[in-house]
C-alpha positions as CSV (number, residue, x, y, z in Angstrom):
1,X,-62.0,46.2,8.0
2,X,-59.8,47.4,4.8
3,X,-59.3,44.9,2.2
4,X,-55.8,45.2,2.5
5,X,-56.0,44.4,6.2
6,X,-57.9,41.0,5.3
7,X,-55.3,40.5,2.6
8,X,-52.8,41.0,5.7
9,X,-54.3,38.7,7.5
10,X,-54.9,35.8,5.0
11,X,-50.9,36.5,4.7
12,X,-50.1,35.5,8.1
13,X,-53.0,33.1,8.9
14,X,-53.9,31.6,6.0
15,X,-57.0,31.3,3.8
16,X,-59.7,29.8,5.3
17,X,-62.6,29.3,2.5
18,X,-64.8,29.5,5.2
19,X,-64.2,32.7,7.0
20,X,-63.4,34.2,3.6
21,X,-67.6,35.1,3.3
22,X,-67.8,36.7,6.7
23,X,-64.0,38.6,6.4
24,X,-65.2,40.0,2.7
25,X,-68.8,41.4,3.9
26,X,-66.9,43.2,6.8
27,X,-64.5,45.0,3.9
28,X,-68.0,45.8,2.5
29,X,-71.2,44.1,3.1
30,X,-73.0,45.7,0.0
31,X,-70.4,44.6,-2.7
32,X,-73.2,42.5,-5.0
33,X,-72.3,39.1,-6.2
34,X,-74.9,38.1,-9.8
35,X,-75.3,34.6,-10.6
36,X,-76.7,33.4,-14.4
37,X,-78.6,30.7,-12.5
38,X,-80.3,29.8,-9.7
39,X,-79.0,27.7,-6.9
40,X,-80.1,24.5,-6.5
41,X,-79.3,24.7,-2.9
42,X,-81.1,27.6,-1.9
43,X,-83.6,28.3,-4.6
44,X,-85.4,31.5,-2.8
45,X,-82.2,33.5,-3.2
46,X,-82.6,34.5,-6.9
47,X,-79.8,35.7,-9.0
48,X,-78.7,38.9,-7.1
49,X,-77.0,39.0,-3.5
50,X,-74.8,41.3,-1.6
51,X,-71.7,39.8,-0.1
52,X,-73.7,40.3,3.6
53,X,-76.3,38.0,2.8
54,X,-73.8,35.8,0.7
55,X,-72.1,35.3,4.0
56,X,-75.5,34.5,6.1
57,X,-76.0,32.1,3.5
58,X,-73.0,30.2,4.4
59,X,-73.3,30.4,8.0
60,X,-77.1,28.6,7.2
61,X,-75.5,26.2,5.4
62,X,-73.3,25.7,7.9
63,X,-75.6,24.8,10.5
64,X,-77.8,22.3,8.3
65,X,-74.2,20.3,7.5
66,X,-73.7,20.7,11.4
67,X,-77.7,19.3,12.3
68,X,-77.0,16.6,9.6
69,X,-73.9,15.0,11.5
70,X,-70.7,16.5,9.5
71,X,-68.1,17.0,12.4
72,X,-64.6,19.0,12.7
73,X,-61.7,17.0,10.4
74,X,-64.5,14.8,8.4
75,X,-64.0,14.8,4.6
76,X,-67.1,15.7,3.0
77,X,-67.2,14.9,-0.6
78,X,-68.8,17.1,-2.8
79,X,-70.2,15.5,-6.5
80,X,-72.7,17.2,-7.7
81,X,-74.5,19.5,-10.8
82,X,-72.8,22.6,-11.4
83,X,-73.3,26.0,-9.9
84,X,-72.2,28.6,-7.5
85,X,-74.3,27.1,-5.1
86,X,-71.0,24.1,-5.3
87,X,-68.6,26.8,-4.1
88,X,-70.7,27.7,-1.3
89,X,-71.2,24.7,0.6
90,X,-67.8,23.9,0.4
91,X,-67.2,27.2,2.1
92,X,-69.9,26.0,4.5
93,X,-68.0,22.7,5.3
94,X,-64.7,24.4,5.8
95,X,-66.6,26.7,8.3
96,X,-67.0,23.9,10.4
97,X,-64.0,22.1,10.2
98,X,-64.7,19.5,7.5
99,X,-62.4,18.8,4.3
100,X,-63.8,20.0,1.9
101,X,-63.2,17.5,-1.6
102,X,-64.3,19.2,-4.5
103,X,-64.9,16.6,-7.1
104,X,-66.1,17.4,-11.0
105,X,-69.8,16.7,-12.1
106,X,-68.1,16.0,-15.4
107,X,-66.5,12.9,-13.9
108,X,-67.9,9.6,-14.4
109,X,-69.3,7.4,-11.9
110,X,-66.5,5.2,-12.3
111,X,-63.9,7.2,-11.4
112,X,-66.1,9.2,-8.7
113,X,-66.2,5.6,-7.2
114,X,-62.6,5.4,-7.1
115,X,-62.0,8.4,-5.4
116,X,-64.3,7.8,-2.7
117,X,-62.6,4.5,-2.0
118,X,-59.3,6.6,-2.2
119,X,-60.4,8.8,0.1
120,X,-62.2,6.3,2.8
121,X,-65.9,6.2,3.7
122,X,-66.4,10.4,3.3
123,X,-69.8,11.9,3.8
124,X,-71.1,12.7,0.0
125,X,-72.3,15.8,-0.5
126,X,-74.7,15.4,-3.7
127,X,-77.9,16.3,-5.6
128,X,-80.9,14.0,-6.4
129,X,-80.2,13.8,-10.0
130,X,-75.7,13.4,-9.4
131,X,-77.2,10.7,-7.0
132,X,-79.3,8.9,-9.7
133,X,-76.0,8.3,-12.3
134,X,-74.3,6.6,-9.2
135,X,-76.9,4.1,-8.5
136,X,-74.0,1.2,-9.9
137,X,-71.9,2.8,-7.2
138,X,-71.6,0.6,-3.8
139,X,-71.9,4.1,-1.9
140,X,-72.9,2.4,1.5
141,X,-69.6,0.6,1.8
142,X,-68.2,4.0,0.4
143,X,-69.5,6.6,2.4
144,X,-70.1,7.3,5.6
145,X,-73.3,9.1,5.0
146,X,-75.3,11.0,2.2
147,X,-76.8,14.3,2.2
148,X,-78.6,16.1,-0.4
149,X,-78.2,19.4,-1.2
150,X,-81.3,19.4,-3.8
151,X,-84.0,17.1,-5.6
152,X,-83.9,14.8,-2.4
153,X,-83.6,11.0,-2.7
154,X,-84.9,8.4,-0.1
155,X,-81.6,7.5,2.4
156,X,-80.2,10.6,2.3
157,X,-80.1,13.7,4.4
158,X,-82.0,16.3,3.0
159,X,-80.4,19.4,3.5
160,X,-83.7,21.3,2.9
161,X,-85.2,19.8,5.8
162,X,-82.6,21.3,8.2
163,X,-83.4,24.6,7.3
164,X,-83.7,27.1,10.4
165,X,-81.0,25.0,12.4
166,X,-79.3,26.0,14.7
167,X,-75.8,28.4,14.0
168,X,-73.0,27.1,15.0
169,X,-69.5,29.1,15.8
170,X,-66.8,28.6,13.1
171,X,-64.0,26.2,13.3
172,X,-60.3,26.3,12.3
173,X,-58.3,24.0,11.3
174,X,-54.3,24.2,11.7
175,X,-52.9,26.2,8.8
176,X,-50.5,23.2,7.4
177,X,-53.2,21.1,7.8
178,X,-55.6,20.0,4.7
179,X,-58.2,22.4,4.1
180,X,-59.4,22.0,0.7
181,X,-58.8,18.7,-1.9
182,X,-59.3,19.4,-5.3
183,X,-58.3,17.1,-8.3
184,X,-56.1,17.0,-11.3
185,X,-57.6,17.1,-14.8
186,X,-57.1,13.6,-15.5
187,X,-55.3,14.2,-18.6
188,X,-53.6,10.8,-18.3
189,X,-56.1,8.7,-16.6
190,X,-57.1,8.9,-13.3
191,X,-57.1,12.6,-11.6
192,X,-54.7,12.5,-8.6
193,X,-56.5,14.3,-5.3
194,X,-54.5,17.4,-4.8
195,X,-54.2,18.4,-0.9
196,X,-54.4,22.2,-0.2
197,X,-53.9,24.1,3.4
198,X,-54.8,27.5,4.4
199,X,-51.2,28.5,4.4
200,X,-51.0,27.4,0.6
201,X,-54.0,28.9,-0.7
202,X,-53.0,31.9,1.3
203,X,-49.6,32.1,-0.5
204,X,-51.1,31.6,-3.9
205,X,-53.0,34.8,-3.8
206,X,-49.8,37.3,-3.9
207,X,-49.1,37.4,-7.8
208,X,-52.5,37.7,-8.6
209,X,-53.4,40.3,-5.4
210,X,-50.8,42.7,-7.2
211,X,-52.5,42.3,-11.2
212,X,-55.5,43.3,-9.9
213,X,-54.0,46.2,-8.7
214,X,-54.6,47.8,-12.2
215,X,-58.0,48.1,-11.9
216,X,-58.2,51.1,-9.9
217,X,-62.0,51.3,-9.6
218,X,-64.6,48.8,-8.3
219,X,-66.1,47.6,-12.1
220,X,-67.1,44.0,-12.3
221,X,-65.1,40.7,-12.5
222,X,-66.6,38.2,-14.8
223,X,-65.9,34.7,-13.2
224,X,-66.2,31.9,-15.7
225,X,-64.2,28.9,-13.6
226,X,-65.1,25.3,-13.1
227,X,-66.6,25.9,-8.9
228,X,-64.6,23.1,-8.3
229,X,-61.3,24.0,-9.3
230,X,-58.5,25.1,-6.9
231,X,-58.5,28.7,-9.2
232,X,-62.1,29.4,-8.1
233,X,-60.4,29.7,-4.8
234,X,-58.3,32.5,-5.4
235,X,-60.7,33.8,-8.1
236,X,-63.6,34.7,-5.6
237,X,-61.1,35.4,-2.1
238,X,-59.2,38.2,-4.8
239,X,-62.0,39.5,-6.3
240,X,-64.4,39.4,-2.7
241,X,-61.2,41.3,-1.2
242,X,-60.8,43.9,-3.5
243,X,-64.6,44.7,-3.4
244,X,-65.3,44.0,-7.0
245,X,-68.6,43.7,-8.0
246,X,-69.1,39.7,-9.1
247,X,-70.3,38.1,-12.1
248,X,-70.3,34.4,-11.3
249,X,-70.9,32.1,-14.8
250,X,-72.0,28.8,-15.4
251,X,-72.9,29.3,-18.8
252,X,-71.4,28.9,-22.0
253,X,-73.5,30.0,-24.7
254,X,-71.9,32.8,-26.5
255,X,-75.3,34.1,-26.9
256,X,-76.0,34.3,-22.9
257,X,-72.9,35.2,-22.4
258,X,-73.2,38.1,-25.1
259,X,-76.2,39.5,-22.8
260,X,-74.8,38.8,-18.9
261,X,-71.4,41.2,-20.4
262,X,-73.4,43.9,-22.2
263,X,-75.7,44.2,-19.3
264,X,-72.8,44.5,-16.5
265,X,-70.1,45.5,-18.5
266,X,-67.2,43.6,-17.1
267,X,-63.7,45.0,-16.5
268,X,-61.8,41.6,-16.0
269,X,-62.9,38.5,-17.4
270,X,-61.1,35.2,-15.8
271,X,-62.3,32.3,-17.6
272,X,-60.9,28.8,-19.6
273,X,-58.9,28.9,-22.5
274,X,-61.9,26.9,-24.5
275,X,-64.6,29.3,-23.3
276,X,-62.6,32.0,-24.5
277,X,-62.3,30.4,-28.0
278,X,-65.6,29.8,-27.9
279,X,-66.6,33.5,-27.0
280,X,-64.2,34.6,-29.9
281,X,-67.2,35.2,-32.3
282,X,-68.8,37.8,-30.2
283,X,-66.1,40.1,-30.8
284,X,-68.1,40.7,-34.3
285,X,-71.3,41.6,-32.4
286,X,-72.1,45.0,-33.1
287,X,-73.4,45.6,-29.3
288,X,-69.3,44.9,-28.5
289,X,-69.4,43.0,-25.6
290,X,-65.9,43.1,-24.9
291,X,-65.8,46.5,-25.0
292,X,-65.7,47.5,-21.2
293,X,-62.8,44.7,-20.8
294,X,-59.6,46.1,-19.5
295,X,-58.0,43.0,-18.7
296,X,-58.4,39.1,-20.0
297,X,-57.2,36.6,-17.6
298,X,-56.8,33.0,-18.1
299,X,-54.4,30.3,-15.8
300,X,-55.6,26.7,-17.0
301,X,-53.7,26.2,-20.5
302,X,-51.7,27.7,-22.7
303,X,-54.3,30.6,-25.4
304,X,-53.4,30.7,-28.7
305,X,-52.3,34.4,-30.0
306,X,-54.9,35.0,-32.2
307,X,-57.3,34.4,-29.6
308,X,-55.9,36.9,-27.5
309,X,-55.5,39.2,-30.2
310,X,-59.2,39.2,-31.3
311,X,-60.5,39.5,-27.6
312,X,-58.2,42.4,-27.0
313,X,-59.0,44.2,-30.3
314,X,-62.5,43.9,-28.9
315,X,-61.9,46.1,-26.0
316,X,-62.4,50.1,-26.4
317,X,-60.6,50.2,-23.1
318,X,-56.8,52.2,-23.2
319,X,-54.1,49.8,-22.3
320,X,-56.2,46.3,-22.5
321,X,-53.9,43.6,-21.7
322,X,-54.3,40.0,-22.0
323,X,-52.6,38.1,-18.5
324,X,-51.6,34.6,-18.7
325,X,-50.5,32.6,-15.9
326,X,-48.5,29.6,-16.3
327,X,-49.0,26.7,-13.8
328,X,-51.0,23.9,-12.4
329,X,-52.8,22.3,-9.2
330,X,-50.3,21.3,-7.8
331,X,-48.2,24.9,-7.7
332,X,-50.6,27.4,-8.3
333,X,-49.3,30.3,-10.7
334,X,-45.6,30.0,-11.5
335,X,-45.0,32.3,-13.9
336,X,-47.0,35.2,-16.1
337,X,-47.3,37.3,-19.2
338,X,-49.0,40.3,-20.5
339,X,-50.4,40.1,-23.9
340,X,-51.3,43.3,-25.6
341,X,-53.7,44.7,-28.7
342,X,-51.4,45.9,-31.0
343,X,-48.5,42.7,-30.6
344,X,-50.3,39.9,-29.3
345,X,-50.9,38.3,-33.1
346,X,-47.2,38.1,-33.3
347,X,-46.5,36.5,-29.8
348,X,-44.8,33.3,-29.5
349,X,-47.4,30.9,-28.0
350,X,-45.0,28.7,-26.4
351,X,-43.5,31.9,-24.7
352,X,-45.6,31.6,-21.1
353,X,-44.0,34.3,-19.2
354,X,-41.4,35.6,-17.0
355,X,-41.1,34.8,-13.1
356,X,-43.0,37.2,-11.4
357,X,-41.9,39.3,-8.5
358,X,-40.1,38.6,-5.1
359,X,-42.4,36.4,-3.2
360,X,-43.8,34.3,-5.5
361,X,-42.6,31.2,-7.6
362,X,-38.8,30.0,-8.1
363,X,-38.7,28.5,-11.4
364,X,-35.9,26.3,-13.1
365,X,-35.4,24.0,-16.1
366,X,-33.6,20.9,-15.6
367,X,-31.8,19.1,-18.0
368,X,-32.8,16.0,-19.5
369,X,-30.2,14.6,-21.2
370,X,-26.8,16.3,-19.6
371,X,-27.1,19.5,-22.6
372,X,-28.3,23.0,-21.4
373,X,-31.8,23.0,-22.1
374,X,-32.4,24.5,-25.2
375,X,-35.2,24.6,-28.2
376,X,-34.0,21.3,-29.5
377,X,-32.9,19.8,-26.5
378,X,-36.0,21.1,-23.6
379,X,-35.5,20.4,-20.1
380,X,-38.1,19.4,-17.3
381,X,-39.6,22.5,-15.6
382,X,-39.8,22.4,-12.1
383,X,-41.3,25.0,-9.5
384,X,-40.4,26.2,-5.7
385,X,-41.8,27.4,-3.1
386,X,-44.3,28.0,-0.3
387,X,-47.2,27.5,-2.6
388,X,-46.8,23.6,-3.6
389,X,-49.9,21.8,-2.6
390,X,-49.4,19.3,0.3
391,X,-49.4,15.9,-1.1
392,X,-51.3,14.1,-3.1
393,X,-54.2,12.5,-1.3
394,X,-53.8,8.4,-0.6
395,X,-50.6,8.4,-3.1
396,X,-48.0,10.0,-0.8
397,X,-45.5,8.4,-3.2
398,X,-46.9,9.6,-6.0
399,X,-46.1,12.5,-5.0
400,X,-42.7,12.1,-3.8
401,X,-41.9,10.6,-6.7
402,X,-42.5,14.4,-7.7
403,X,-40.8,16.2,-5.5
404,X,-37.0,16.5,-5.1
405,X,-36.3,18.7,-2.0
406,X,-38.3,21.9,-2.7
407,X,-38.9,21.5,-5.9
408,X,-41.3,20.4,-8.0
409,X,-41.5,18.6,-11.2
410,X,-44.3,20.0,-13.2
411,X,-44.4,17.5,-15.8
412,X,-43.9,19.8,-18.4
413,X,-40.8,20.0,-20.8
414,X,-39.1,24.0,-22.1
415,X,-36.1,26.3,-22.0
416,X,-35.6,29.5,-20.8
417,X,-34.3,32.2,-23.7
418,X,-31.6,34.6,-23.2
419,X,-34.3,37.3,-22.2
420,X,-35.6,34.9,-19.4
421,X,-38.9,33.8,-21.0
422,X,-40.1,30.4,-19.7
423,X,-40.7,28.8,-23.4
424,X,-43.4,25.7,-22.6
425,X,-43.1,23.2,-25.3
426,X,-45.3,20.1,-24.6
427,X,-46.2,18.1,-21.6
428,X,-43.3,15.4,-21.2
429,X,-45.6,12.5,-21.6
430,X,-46.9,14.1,-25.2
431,X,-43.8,14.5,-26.9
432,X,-43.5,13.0,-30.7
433,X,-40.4,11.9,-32.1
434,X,-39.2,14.7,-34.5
435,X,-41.2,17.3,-33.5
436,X,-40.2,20.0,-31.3
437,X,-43.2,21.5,-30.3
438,X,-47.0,19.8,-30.8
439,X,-48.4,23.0,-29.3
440,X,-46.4,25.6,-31.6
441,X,-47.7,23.7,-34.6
442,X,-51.1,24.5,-33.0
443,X,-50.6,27.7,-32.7
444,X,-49.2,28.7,-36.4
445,X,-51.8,26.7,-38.2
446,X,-54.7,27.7,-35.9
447,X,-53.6,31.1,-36.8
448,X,-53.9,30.2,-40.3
449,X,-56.7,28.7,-40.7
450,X,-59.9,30.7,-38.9
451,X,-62.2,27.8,-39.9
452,X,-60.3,25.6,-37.8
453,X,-62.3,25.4,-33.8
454,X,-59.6,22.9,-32.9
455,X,-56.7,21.1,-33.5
456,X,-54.4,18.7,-31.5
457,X,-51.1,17.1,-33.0
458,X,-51.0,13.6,-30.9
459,X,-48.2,10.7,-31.7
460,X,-49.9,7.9,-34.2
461,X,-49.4,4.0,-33.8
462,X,-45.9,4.2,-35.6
463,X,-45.1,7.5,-33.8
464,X,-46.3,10.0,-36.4
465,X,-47.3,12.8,-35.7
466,X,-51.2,13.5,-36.4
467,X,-52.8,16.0,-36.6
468,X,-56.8,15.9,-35.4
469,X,-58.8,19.0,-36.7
470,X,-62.4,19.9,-36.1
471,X,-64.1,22.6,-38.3
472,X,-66.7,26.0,-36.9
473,X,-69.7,23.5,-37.7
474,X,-67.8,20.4,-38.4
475,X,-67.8,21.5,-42.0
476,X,-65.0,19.8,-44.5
477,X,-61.3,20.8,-44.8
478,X,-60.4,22.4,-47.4
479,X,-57.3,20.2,-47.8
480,X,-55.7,23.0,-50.4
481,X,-55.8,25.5,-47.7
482,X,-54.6,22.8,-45.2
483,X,-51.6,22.2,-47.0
484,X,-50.6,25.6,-47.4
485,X,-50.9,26.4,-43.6
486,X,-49.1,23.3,-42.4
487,X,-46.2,23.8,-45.4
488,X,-43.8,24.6,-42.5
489,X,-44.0,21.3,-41.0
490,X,-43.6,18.5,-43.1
491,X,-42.8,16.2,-40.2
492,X,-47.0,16.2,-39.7
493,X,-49.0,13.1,-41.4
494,X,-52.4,13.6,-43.3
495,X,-54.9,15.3,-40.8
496,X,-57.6,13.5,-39.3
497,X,-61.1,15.5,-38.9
498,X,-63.7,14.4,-36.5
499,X,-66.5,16.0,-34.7
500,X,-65.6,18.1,-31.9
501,X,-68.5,17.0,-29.8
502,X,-65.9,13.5,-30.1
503,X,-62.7,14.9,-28.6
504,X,-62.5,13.3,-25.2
505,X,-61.7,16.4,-22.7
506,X,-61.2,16.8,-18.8
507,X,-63.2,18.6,-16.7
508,X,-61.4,21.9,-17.5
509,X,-62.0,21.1,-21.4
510,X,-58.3,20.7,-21.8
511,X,-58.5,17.6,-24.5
512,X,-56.8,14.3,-23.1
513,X,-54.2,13.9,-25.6
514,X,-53.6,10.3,-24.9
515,X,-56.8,9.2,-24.5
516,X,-57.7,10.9,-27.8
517,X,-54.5,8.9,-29.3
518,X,-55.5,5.5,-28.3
519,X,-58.9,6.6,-30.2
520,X,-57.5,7.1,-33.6
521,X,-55.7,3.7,-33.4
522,X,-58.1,1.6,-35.4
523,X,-58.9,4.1,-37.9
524,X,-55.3,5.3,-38.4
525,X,-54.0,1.7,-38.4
526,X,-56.4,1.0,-41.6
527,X,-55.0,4.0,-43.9
């Protein structure tokens, strides 16, 4: 089987996590897949696999979830530690019919407790040590039954003990039926569950099917993707596809990191916005990590240019281009732009890109206030087409309250210019009286100010707008070169600096804005 015949196929019958294994190592069973860890699940494997026993692996797995009672249509809810191993039992579950709900380690027991009452007595798919932090959890009036995948714990199913059982033959589930539930990043409280079917995660793959196109040999792709997140889904099924050779990441030490690139010399790179910030310093390694990179991708958040910029001049590679993809859970990519070395310092951060080609997202901006949306005056953006996840899971209105027709309302507030450019300004929810654009201030001033590692502009408690910085090292402002950076917006009160470790973030390590808001309360309300 050809790639592009699998590609085909995914096309007409939907993506099926758990065929995806067995499809890619019958493209090419000796395409290796490298790990920076080892799996908790299957702790013999090591670090290096082909895609041939990748697959066999699955099918294992499989069978133990099959010998331990998980049945066609059952939601299985995985919570527990990071690692690849994550993304390969829920390709296991789907194998066999289950629902797979990927849920964050970085969530906390509270909230994992509310989602397995929204989701109604699931079997929980956890680890020994994910098991201990629930022990305030009521999970035998929330589950239906636990299994572990490592570090066993008296009551539950140890999935090392089913080792050796059984195979079982694969099972599919209707295409517009749910396949996969991932979650939002709970930037404004609770994360909604997001309700994906094989014909939607099919769909998804086509803009990003046609970027990799410009690799035209088989070099690595460096995956550095929560293996929870709906991304990691097309991440893997592209890159399995297309026969790349795999890097898969846990880590973020820019130090590891440094090594795991030199050594395999990545091509493409897909990883979040924040690891990439954090990976900016290694551009100054003399060993020049980045050098093999021909293309930086990332879809969770907007980059800042002169993040982009310093990545790219990092490259030796003719043509390096930075991709962004604008979009969310919810709608997969909806629109994209290419960043280059020698322009992408000037970009306009808020410029997020241009609708990509026929068959993937429609994109409009409505008006909010009867005005054609404009700069001043930004409209809601809102997405269409065959790509829009399902529903939300246990808040049907919710999501309806989302959806007008076939399109969707994203959430987030822009314009389109008179070249077509989708210009993101802030998420609708953030906006500050007076200011046009929290995230272009970002951008300028981080742009400014290299000693800056962060800064968010949130509303204060007399709807100021207030800035929140945090220093390489959490070392003092220099409130002289502060002022002279932020001189083009005098709207902005005096900056608050805290500890980065202190910024309250998602699972995707986009920072909760409000949540970070309602922190500075008490100490702003005292100035």
């Amino acid at each position: 089987m050809k790639g592009s015949t699998a590609y085909s196929s995914i096309q007409k019958r939907g993506l099926h996590i758990g065929l995806l294994p067995e499809m890619a190592a019958a493209v090419n069973p000796s395409t290796p897949i490298t790990l920076d860890h080892d799996l908790d699940a299957l702790p013999e494997v090591g670090r290096r696999l082909t895609v041939a026993q990748y697959a066999d692996h699955v099918d294992d797995l499989a069978a133990r979830l099959w010998a331990a009672g998980v049945r066609p249509d059952e939601h299985v809810f995985i919570y527990k530690t990071a690692g690849a191993d994550h993304w390969m039992l829920a390709s296991a579950i789907s194998r066999i019919g289950g629902i797979v709900v990927n849920i964050s380690p970085a969530l906390d027991p509270a909230t994992v407790g509310v989602l397995l009452e929204r989701v109604g007595r699931p079997t929980l798919l956890t680890d020994g040590n994910k098991l201990d932090t629930l022990a305030d959890v009521p999970l035998a009036d929330l589950t239906e039954r636990v299994i572990t995948s490592a570090f066993d714990r008296p009551g539950a199913i140890s999935l090392g003990e089913l080792a050796g059982s059984p195979r079982v033959k694969p099972v599919i589930r209707p295409i517009d039926e749910a396949a996969v539930i991932t979650h939002t990043s709970g930037t404004t409280g609770i994360p909604k569950l997001v309700v994906h079917t094989a014909r939607t995660q099919g769909i998804r793959l086509l803009p990003q099917w046609r970027l990799l196109a410009l690799l035209r040999k088989k070099e690595t792709v460096a995956i550095h993707v929560p293996f929870v997140h709906s991304r990691m889904v097309a991440a893997m099924s592209l890159a399995l596809l297309k026969e790349y050779p795999v890097l898969l990441l846990r880590e973020t030490d820019p130090a590891v990191v440094a090594e795991h690139f030199i050594e395999h010399r990545p091509a493409l790179i897909e990883a979040l916005p924040n690891s990439l910030m954090e990976w900016e310093g290694l551009a100054e390694d003399p060993r020049a990590p980045f050098a093999s990179v021909k293309v930086f991708s990332s879809t969770f958040d907007a980059i800042h240019p002169g993040t982009m910029s310093t990545l790219l001049k990092a490259s030796d590679r003719r043509g390096a281009l930075f991709f962004q993809i604008y979009g969310q859970s919810e709608v997969g990519p909806a629109v994209g732009r290419a960043y280059f070395r020698n322009s992408a310092h000037k970009a306009n951060g808020r410029c997020v890109g241009w609708q990509m080609p026929l068959g993937a997202a429609k994109v409009r901006v409505v008006s909010r206030d009867g005005h054609r949306p404009t700069e001043q005056s930004p409209g809601r953006i809102e997405v269409a087409w065959p790509g829009i996840a399902k529903t939300y899971y246990g808040e049907q209105e919710r999501y309806d309250a989302n959806r007008k027709g076939e399109w969707w309302g994203t959430g987030d507030v822009g314009y389109f210019t008179r070249f077509g450019c989708l210009h993101m300004l802030d998420r609708e929810v953030d906006m500050i009286p007076g200011v046009t654009s929290s995230l272009e201030i970002e951008d300028v001033v981080l742009a400014e100010l290299h000693e800056l590692s962060e800064l968010v502009v949130v509303q204060g408690p007399n709807s100021e707008a207030v800035p929140v910085i945090c220093t390489h090292g959490d070392k003092p402002l220099d409130l002289e070169r502060w002022r002279a950076a932020s001189a083009g917006f005098p709207q902005l009160a005096d900056p608050v600096q805290i500890p980065e470790a202190e910024l309250p973030r998602t699972a995707t390590l986009k920072v909760q804005r409000l949540a970070l808001a309602d922190q500075l309360k008490d100490q702003l309300a005292k100035r």
